[in-house]
N, C-alpha and C positions, 0 to 999 in steps of 0.2 A: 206552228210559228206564232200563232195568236197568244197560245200558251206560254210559251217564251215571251214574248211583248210585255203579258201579264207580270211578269215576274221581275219583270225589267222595270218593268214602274214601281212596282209593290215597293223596290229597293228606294227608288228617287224619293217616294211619298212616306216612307218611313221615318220618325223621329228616333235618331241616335243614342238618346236618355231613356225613353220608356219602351221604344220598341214597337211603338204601335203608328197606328195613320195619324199623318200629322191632323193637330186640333189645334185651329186658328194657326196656321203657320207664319212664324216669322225668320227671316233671315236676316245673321249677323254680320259684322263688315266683310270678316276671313272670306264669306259665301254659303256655308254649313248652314242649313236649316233645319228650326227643332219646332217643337209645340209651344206658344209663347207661355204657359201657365211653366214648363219644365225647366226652358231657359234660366225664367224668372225666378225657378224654385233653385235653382242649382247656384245662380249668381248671388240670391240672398245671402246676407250675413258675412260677402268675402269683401276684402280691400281691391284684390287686383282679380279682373275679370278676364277670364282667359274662353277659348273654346275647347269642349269638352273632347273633339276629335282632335283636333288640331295645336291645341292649346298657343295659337295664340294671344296674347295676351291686348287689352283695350282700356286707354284711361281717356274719359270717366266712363262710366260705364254706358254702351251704348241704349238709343235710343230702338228700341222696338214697334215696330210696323209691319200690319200682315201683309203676308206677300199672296196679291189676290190671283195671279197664275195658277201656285201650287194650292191656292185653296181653290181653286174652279175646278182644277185634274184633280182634287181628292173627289169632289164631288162628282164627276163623272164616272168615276170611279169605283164608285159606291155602287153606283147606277147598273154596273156590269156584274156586279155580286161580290166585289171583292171588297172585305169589312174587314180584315183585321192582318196582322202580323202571324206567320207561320206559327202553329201549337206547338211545335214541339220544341218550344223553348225550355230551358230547365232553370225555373225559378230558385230561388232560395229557401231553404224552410229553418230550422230551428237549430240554431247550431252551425250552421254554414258561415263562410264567408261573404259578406253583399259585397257587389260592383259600388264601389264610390260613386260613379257616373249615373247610374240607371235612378230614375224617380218613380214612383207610383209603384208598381210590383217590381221588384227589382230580381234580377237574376242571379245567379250564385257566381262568385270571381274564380275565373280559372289561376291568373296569377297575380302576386302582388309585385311592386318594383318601389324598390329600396330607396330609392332619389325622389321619385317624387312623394314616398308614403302615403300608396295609395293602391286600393285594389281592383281588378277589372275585371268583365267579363268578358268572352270571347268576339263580340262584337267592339266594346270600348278598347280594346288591347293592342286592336288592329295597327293603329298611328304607330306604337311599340315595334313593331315588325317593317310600318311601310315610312314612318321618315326618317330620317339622319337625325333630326335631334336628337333620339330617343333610342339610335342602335348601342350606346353605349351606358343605358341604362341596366340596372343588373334587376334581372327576373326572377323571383321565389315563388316553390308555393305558396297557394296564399295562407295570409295571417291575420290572425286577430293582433297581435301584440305589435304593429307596427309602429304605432305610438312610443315605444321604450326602446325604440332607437333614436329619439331625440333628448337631447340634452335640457331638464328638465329648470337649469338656472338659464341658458343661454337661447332654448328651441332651438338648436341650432343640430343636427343630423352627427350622431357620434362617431366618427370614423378613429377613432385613435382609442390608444389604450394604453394606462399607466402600468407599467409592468412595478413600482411603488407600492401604489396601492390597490393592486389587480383590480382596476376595474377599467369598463369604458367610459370615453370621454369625447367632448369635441375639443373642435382648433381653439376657441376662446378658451376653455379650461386648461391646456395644456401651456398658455401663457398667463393663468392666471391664477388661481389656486393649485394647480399641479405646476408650476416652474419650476424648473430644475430638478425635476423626475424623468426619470426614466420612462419615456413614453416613444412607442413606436406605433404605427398602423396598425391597424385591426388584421388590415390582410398581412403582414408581416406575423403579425402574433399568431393568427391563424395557422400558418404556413409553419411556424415554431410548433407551435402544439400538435398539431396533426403529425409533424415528424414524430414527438414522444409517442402519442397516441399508436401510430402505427408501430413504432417498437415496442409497446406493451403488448400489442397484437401478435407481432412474431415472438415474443414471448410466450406469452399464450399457447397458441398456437403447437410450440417446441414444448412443452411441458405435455399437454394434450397427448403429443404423438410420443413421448416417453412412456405417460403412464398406459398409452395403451400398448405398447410392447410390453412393459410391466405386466400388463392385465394379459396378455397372449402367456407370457412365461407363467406367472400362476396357473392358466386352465390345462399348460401342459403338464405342470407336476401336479395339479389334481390327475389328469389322469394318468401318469408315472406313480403316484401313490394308490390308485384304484387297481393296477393293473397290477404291481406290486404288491399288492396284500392279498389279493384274487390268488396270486402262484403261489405266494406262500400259505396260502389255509389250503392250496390243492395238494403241494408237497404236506405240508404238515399231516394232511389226513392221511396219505399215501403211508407215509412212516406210521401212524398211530393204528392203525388198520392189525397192521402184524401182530397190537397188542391190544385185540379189540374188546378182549372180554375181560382185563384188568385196567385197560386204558381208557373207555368208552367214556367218562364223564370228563377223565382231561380232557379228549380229542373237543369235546364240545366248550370248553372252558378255553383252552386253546383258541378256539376258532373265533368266541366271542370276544375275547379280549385283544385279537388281533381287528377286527373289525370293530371293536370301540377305540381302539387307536387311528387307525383310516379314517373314522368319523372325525375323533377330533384334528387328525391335520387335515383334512379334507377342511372340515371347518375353519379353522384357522387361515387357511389359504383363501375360502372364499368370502371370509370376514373382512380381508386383507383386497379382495379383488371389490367386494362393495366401497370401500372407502375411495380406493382408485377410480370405480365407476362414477362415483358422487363429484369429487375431486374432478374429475374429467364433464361431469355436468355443468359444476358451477363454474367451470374456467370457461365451456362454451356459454354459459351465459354470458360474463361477462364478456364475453370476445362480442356476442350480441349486442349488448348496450353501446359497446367501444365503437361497431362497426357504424352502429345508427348514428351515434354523437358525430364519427366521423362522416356522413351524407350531410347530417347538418350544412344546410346552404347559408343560414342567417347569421351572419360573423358572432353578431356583439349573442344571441343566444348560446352558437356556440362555446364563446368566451365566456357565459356567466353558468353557463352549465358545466364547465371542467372543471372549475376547484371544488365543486360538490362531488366529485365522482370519489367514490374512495381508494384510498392507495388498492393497487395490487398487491397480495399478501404475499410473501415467502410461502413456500410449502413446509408445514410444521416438523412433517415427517420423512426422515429420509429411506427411502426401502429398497434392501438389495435381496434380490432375488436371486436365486441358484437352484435347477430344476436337474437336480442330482441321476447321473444317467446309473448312478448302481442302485441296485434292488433294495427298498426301504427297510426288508423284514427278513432282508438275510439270516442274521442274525437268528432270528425264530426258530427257522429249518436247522440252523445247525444246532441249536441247541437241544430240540426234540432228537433231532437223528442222535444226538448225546446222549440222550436219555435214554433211547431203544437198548443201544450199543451197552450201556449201564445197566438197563433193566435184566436185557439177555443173562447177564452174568448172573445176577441177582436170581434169577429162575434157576439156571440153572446148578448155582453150588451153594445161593448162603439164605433160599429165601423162607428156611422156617424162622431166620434168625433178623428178618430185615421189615421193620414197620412201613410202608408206603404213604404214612401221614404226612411228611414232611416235601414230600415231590409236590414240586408245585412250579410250573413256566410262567412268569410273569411278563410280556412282553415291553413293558414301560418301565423297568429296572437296568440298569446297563450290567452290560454281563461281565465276569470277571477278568482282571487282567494275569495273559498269560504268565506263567511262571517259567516254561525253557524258550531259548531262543529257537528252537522250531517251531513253538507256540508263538512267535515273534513275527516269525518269517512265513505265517501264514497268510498276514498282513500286508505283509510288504510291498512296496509299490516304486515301480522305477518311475524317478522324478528325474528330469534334467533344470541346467539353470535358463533362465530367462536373459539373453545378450539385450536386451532392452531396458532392462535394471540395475543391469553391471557399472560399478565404478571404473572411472578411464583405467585407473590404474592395475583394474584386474585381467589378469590373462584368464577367456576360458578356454577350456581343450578337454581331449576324450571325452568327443560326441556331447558336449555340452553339459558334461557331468564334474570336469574340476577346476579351480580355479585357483590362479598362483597369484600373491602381488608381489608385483615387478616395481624397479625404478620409472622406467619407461611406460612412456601414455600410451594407448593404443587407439585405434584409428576406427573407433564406433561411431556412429553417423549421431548427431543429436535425436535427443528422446526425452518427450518429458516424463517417463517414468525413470529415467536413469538418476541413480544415486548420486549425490552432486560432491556430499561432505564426506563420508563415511565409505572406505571400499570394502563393501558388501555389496549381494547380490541375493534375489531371491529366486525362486524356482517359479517354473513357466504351471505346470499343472498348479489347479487350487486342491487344497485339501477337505474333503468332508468327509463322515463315519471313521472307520476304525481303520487306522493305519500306522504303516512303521517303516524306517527308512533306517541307517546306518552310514555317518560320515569318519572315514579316516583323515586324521590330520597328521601335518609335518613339519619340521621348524618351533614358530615361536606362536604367541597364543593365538587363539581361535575361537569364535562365539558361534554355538550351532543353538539355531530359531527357528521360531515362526510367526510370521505373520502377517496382519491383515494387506490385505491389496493397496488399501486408499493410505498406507503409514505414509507421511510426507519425507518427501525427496532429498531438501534442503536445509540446513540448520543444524545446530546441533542436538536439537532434542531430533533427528531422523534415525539416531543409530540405533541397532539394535538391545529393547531392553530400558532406553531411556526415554519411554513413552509410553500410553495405555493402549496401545496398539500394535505392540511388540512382545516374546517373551523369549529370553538367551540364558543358555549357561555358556559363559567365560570359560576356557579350556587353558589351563598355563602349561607350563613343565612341571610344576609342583602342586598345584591347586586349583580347586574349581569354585566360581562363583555363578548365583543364578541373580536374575536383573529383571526386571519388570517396574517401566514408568521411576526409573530415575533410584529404585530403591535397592540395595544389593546385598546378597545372601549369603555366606560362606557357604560351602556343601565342602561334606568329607566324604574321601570314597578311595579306591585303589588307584592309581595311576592306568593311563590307557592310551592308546594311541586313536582308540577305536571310540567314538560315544554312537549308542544306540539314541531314538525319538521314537516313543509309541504316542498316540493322539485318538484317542473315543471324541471324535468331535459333539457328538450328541450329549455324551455322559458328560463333558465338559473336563476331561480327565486328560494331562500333558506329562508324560515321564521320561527321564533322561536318562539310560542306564551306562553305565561301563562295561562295556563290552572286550570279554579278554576268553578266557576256558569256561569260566563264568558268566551269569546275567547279573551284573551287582547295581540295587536300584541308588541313583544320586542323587533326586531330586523328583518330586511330584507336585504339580500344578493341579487346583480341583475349582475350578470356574466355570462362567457360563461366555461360549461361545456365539457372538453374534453375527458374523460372517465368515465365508471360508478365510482356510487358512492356508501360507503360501510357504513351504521349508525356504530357511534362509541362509548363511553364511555373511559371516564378518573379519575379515581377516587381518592383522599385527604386523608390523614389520614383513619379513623375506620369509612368508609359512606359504604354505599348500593344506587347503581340503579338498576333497574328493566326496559326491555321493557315490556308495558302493554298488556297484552292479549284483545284485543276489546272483548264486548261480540256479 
């Protein structure tokens, strides 16, 4: 209980400023009593004399008299062992914030308050908390830079801001040299920018969680490409085996140069996955900077630190990804199993007369294009059309494989990939590696295509062939034309009711043939393919095509 007693006075006999036993104590009109040297030192130098707890204010400045009570209880006080203020105060050192209030060893300010520009310690802060003048003062961490929130022509506390001439301002400048600008509150502008601010974030953010699905797709076709080259040097060997004692240096040439190709798409893909990583780095940084700027409690800092921040960039590169579910090194296998099938003969009826110089598997060559349409239709792949693409005016039918234009609209639900100008339609599967399809048409003309996914919907550069993102042969009753990005080709060939499409997506190779008894070639495309590709239809007047079911 003594103990308590003790503690009870330590409080009464303590000065408010330095924290210590009062020295010469005097009390002010308010009633608050400090050390007269602390008073003295804190009232120095000001116009209006207020109290440091209470901040009352007092004109002229009061007169000072020790109050000989509290200096008799210090001194008894003494007497009991009690000499000083609790140690475990936590002063200030180098770089901290001081308490405004505190004199002689000053303590470090837990916060500072924007109104009165001024910072405190846990002890001076208290009035902040316990009276009504001061609940509606706004509380920051503390700062050194409190001083540049006052208006440096007027001293006058900046609460405004010239959206003019971006900067902060007080009430005297927005009727004085800022008139008739654009100026609103700080907390107003605040409130503005933070909404941007936070939308560059979900921004951010959505790009972040794009490129890391990006980065997941990548790691799966590295290992769709690992797994795929692995079968194919196991088949490869399997077949090379049978011809192990004139084959033994290809099997091994074979095997290396399919695995320096795995390397470099493996590479490629993970070249491609570090950029996305980085990319994904630097956007959470800056999602970090944004997030701080946004905690930013101090208006006018937050205001002078956003026009510094630099734009959010576009992303420079656009990447479509496609992690190809067919086997990368088909191709290999069958061309060796070719080779077996060829050698066999060659042993057996013509090999005193046959040099083996010239054999040679190159895996990074594209292989050649068939010559019979069963060489055709070894490719071929059943495609339907995509009813999400389809112009109103196309009818589709049989199972999503033809498509007629009609007078009449049809009753497809909106979609924004649906054709808006042109009634065409493209097919739902994407196309990659080596394949072939066959469209019969009927009526009047017909454009059989292909292409990319992202061609645009609307306008007239959307049709097929009138864009770098398209490629068509024109099918008439008389004549055939090829079209790519607005430019158009005559082609000469037999008439047909039937046009064949082969496609080496890789080899970058597009051919169009006339399909009748024969395979008659009309046109060949030799480019470089940068995204899959999607079979398309464009159809004339009152025609019908059809993609043909192989049997």
């Amino acid at each position: 209980m003594a103990q308590r007693g003790n503690q009870i006075n330590q409080e009464i006999i303590c000065c408010t400023i330095c924290l210590d036993l009062l020295k010469h104590p005097v009390t002010i009109p308010c009633g608050h009593s400090y050390c007269m040297d602390c008073i003295q030192s804190f009232w120095d130098g000001k116009l209006i004399y207020s109290c440091p707890v209470c901040r009352k204010s007092f004109t002229p400045r009061p007169v000072l008299l020790k109050n000989t009570m509290l200096a008799a209880l210090v001194e008894e006080l003494k007497k009991t062992g009690l000499q000083a203020a609790p140690a475990d105060h936590c002063y200030a050192g180098a770089g901290d914030v001081v308490c405004d209030v505190c004199t002689g060893r000053t303590l470090k300010a837990c916060k500072s308050c924007l109104q009165c520009l001024a910072s405190y310690c846990d002890k001076h802060l208290q009035p902040h908390y316990d009276a009504a003048t001061f609940k509606k003062h706004k509380l920051v961490e503390p700062s050194k830079q409190l001083r540049e929130n006052i208006c440096s022509r007027h001293d006058e506390v900046m609460k405004m801001f010239c959206r003019t001439d971006q900067q902060s301002i007080c009430y005297l400048c927005s009727v004085d040299e800022h008139k008739g600008h654009d100026t609103v509150s700080t907390a107003a502008e605040r409130t503005e920018r933070q909404r941007e601010l936070e939308g560059s974030r979900l921004n951010i953010q959505q790009r972040i969680q794009d490129r890391e699905k990006e980065v997941k797709l990548l790691q799966q076709e590295v290992e769709a490409v690992n797994g795929s080259a692995e079968k194919a040097v196991e088949d490869s060997e399997k077949i090379l085996t049978e011809l192990i004692r004139l084959m033994e240096k290809r099997s091994s040439d074979v095997k290396q140069k399919i695995r320096s190709q795995k390397d470099s798409e493996v590479s490629r893909a993970r070249e491609l996955q570090e950029k996305l990583e980085k990319e994904i780095s630097d956007l959470k940084k800056k999602d970090a900077e944004l997030e701080q700027l946004s905690q930013e409690e101090d208006l006018n800092k937050f205001l002078q630190s956003y026009p510094s921040l630099p734009p959010l960039s576009e992303s420079t590169e656009s990447f479509s990804i496609n992690v190809r579910p067919l086997r990368y090194f088909e191709d290999v296998t069958a061309a060796v199993s070719d080779l077996r099938d060829k050698l066999q003969v060659v042993l057996r009826d013509k090999w005193k007369n046959v040099s083996l110089n010239g054999t040679e598997v190159d895996v990074l060559l594209p292989q050649p294009e068939p010559r019979t349409r069963a060489g055709f239709l070894k490719y071929s792949r059943e495609i339907t059309l995509d009813l999400n693409t389809a112009h109103i005016q196309l009818l589709i039918s049989e199972g999503n494989r033809k498509a007629t234009l009609t007078e009449q609209q049809q009753c497809y639900s909106s979609h924004p990939d649906r054709f808006a100008v042109w009634s065409q339609v493209l097919s739902r599967e994407s196309l990659t590696g080596r394949c072939y399809w066959e469209v019969e048409r009927r009526g009047g003309r017909v454009s059989v295509a292909v292409a990319y996914k992202n061609i645009s919907r609307a306008g007239w550069a959307s049709g097929f062939g009138f864009n770098d993102k398209s490629w068509a042969l024109e099918c008439d009753q008389n004549s055939y034309t090829f079209s790519y990005n607005s430019i158009d080709t005559p082609v000469s060939g037999p008439r047909s009711s039937r046009v064949g499409v082969y496609l080496d997506h890789r080899a970058g190779i597009l051919s169009f043939y006339s399909v009748s008894e024969t395979m008659t070639l009309l046109h060949r495309v030799q480019t470089k393919f940068t995204q899959p590709l999607h079979a398309g239809l464009l159809l004339y007047y009152e025609t019908t095509a059809e993609l043909c079911k192989q049997k």
